[in-house]
PAFIFI-18350 format. One record per residue: residue number from 1; residue in one letter; y, x, z of N, C-alpha, C, O in turn. Coordinates in pm, 1 decimal. Each point is the difference from the previous one (the first is absolute). Example, Ala and Ser with C-alpha at 12.3 -4.5 7.8 and 13.67 -1.06 7.14 Angstrom:
REM PAFIFI-18350
+-----+------+----------+----------+----------+----------+----------+----------+----------+----------+----------+----------+----------+----------+
!  nr ! rest !      npy !      npx !      npz !     capy !     capx !     capz !      cpy !      cpx !      cpz !      opy !      opx !      opz !
+-----+------+----------+----------+----------+----------+----------+----------+----------+----------+----------+----------+----------+----------+
!   1 !    A !   -569.0 !   1319.0 !    780.0 !    119.0 !    -89.0 !      0.0 !    120.0 !     90.0 !      0.0 !     -1.9 !    103.6 !     66.5 !
!   2 !    S !    106.9 !   -138.6 !   -138.5 !    119.0 !     82.0 !      6.0 !    109.0 !    -77.0 !     73.0 !    110.8 !     50.9 !     16.9 !
+-----+------+----------+----------+----------+----------+----------+----------+----------+----------+----------+----------+----------+----------+
***
This chain:
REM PAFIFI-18350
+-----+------+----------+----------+----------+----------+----------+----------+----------+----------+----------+----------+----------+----------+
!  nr ! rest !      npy !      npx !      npz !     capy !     capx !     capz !      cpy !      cpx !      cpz !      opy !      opx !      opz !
+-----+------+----------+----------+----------+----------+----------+----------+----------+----------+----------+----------+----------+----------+
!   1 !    X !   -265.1 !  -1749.9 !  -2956.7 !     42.7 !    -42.0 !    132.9 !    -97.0 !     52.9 !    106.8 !     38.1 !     76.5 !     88.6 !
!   2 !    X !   -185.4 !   -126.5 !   -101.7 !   -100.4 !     86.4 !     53.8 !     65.3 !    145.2 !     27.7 !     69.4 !     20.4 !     99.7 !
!   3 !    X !    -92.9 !     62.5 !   -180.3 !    -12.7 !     99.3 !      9.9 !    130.7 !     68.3 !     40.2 !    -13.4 !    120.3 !     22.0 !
!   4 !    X !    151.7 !   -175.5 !     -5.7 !    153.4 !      1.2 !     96.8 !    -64.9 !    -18.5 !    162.4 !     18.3 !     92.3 !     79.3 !
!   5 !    X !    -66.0 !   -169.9 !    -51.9 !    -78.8 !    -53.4 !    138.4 !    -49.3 !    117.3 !    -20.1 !     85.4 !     88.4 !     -6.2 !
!   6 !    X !   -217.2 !    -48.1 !     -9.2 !   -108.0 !     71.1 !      8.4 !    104.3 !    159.9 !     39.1 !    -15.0 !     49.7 !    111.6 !
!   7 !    X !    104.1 !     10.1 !   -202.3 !     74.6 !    128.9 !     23.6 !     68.1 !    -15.2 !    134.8 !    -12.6 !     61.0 !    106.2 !
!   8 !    X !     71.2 !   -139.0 !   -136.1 !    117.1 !    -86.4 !    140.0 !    -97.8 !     40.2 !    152.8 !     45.5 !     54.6 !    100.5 !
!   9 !    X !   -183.3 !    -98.9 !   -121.8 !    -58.6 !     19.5 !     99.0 !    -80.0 !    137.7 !     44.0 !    -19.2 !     35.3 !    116.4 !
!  10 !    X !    -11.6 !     15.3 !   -202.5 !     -0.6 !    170.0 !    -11.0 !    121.1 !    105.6 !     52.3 !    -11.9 !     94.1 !     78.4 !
!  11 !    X !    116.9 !   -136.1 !   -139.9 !    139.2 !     60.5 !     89.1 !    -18.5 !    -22.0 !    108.3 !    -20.2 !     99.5 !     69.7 !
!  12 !    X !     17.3 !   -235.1 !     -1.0 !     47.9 !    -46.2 !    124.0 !   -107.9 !     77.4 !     73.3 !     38.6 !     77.5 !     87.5 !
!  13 !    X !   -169.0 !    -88.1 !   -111.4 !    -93.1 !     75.4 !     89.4 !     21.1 !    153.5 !    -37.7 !    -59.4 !     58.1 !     90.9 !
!  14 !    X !     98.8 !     14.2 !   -154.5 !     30.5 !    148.4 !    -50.9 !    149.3 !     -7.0 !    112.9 !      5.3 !    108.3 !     58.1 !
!  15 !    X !     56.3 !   -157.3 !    -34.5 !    151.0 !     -5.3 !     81.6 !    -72.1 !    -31.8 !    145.5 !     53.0 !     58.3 !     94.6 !
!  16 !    X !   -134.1 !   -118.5 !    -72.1 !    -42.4 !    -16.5 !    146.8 !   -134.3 !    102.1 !     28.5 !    -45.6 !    -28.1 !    110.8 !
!  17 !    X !    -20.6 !    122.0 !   -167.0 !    -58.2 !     93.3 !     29.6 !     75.5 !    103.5 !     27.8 !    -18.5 !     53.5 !    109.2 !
!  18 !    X !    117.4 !     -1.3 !   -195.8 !    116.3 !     79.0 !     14.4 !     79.9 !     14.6 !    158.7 !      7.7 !     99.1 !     72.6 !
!  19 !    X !     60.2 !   -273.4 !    -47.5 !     21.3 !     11.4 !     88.7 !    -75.4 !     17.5 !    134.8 !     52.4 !     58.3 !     94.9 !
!  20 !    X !   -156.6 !   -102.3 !    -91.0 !   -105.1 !     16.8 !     56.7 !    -36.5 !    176.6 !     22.7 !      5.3 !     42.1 !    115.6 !
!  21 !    X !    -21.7 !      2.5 !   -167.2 !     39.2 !    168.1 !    -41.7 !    116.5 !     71.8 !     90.4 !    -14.2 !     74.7 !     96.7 !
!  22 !    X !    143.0 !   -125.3 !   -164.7 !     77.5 !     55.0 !     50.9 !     48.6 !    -37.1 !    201.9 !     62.9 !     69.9 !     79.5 !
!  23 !    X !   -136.3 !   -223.7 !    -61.0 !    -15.9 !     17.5 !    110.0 !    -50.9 !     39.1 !    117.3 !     42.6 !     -0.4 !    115.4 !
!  24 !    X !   -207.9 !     56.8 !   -201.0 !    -70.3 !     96.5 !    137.3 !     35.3 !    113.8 !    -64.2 !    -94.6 !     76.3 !     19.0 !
!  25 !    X !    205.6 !     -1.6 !   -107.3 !     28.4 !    105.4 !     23.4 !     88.1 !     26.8 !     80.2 !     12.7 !    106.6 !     60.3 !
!  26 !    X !     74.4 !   -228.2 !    -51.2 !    120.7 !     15.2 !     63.3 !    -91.9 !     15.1 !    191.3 !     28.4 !     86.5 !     82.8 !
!  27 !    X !   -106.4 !   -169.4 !    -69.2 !    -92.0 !    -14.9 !    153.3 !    -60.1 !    126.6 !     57.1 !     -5.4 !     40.3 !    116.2 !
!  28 !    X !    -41.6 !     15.2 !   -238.5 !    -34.7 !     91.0 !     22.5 !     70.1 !    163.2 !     -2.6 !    -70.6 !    100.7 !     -5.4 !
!  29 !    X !    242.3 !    -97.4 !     10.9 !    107.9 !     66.7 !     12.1 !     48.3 !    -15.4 !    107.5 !     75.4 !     80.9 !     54.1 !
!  30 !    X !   -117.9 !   -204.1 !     -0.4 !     82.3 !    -41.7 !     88.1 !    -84.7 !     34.7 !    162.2 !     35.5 !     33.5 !    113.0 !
!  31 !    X !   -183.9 !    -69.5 !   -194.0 !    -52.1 !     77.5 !    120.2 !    -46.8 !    154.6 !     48.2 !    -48.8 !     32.2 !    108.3 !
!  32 !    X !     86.9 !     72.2 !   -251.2 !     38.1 !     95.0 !     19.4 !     86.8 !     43.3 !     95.6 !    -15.3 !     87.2 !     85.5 !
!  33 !    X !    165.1 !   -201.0 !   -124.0 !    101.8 !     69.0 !     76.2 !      4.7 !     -0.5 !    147.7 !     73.7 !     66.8 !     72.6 !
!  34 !    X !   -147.5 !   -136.9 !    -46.0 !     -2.1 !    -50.3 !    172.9 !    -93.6 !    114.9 !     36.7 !     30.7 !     57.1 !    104.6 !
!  35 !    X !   -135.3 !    -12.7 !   -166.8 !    -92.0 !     65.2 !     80.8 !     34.5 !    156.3 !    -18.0 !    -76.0 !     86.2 !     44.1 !
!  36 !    X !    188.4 !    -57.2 !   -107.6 !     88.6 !    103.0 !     -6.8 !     99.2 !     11.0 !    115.0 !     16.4 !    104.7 !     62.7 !
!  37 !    X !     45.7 !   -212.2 !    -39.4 !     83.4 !    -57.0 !    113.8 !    -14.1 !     25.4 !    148.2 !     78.3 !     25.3 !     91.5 !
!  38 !    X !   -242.5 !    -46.3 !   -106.5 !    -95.5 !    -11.4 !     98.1 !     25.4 !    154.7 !    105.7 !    -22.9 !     12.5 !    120.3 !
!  39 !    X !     67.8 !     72.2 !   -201.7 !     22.0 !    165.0 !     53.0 !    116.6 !     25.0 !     21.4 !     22.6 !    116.6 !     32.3 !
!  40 !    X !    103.2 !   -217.9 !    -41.5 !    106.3 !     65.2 !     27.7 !     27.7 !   -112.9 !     97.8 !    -59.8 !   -106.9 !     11.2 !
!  41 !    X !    214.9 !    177.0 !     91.1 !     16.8 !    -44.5 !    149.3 !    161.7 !    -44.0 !    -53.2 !     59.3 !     36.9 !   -101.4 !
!  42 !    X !    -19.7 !   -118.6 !    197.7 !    166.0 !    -56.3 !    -28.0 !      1.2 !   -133.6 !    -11.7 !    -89.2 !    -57.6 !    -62.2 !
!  43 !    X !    175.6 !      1.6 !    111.9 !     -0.1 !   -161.1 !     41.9 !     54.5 !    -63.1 !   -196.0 !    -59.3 !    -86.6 !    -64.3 !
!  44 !    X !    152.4 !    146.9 !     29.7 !    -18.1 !      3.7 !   -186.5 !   -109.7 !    -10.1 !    -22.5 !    -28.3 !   -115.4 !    -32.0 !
!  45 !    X !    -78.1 !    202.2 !     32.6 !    -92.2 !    -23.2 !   -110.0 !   -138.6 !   -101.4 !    109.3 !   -111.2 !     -9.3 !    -52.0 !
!  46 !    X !    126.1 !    -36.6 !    150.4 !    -40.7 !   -106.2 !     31.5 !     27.6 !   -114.3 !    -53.0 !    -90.8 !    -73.4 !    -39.0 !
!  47 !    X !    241.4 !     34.2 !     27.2 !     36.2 !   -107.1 !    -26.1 !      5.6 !    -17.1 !   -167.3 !     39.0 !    -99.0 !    -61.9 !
!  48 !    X !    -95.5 !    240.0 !      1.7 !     -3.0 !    -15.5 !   -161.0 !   -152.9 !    -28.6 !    -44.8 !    -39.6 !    -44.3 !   -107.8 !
!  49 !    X !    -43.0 !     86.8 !    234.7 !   -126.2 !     -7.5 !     13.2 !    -13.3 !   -169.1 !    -17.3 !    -29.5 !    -40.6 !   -112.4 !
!  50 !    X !     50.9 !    -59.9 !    222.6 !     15.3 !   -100.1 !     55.4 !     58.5 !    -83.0 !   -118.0 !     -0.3 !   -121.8 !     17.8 !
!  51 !    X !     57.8 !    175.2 !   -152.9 !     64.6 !    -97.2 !    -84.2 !    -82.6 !    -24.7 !    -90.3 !    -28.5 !   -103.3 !    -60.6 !
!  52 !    X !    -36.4 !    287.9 !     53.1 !   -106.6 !    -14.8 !   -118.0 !   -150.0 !    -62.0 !     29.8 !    -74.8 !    -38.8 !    -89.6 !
!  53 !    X !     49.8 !     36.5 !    201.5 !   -102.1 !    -82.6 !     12.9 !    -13.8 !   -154.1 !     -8.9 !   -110.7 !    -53.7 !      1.8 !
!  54 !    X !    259.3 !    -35.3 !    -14.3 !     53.0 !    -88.5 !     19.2 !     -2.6 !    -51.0 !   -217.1 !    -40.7 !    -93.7 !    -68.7 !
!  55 !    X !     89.0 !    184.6 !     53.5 !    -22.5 !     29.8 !   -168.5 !   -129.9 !      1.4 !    -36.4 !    -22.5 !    -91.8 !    -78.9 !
!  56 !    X !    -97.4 !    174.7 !    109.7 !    -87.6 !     30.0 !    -48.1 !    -88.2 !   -132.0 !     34.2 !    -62.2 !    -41.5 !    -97.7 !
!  57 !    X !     40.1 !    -52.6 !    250.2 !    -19.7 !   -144.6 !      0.3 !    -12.4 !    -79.0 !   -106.2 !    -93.7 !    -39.3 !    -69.6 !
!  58 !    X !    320.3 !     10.7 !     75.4 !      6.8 !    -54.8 !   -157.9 !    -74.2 !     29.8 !   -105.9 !    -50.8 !    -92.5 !    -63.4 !
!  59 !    X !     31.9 !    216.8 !     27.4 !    -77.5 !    -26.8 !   -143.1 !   -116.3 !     12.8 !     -6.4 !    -68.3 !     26.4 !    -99.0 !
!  60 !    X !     20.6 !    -53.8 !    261.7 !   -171.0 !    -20.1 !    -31.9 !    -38.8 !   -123.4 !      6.2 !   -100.6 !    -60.2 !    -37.5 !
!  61 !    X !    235.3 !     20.8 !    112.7 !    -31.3 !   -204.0 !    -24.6 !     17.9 !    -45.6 !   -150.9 !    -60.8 !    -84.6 !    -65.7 !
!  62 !    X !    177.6 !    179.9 !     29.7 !     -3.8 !    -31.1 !   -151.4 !    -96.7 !     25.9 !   -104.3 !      6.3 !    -72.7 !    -99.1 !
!  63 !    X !   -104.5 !    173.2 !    103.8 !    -98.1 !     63.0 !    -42.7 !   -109.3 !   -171.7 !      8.0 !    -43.5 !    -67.3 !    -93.4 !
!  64 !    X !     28.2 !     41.3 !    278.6 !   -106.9 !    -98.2 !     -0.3 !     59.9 !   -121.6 !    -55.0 !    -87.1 !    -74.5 !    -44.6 !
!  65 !    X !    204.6 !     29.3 !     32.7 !     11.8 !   -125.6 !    -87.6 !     69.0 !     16.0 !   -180.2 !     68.3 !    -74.9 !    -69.9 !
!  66 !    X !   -107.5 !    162.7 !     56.5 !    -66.8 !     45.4 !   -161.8 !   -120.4 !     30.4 !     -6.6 !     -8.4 !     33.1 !   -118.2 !
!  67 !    X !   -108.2 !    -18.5 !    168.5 !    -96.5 !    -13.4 !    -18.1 !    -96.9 !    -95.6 !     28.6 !   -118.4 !    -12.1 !    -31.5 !
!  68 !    X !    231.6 !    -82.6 !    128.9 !    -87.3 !   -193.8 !     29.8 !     82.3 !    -46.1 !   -161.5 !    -57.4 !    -64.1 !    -88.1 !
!  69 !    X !    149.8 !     96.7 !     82.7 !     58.8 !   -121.0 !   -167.7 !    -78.7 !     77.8 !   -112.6 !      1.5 !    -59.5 !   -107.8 !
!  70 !    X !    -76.4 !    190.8 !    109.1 !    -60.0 !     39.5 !    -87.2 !   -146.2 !    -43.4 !     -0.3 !    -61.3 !    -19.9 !   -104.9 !
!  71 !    X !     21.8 !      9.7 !    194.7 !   -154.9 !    -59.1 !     32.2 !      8.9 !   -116.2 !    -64.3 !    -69.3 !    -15.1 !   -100.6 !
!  72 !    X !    186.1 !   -126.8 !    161.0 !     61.9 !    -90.7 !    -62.6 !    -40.8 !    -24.3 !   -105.5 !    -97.1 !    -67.2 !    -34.5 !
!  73 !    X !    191.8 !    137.5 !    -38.0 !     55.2 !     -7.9 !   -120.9 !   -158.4 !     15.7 !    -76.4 !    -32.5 !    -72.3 !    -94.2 !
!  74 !    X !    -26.8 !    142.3 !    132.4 !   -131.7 !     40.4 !   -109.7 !   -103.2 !   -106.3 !     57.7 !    -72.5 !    -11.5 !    -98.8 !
!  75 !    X !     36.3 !    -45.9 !    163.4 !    -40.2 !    -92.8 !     83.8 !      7.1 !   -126.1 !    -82.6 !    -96.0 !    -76.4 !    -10.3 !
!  76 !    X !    222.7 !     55.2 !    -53.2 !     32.6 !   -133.8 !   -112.8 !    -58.3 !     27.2 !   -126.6 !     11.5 !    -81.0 !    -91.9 !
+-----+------+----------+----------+----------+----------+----------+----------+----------+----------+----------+----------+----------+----------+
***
């Protein structure tokens, strides 16, 4: 039983580093794309500009409240 717990909890932290991963890669695509953006002219790629920065926010708030429940979590 121990040792079901003990794996159980190895996944779960192996699944939240991962995601953790895949979300400052995704942050860091995202702030590629804007500073690519940054050189082209047209009320389009303003307002595609303006969405992705709106996106890239989101997942840095998401980034900082996975890393307060991870502090958390290891904290117990």
């Amino acid at each position: 039983k121990e040792k079901e717990e003990a794996h159980r909890k190895v996944l779960d932290t192996q699944k939240k580093v991962e995601d953790k991963h895949n979300l400052e890669v995704e942050i860091q695509w995202l702030k590629g794309k804007i500073q690519m953006m940054e050189y082209m002219e047209g009320d389009d790629v303003r307002d595609k500009m303006e969405s992705l920065r709106t996106l890239l926010e989101e997942k840095e708030a998401e980034l900082d409240d996975l890393d307060q429940l991870n502090t958390t979590l290891l904290a117990k």
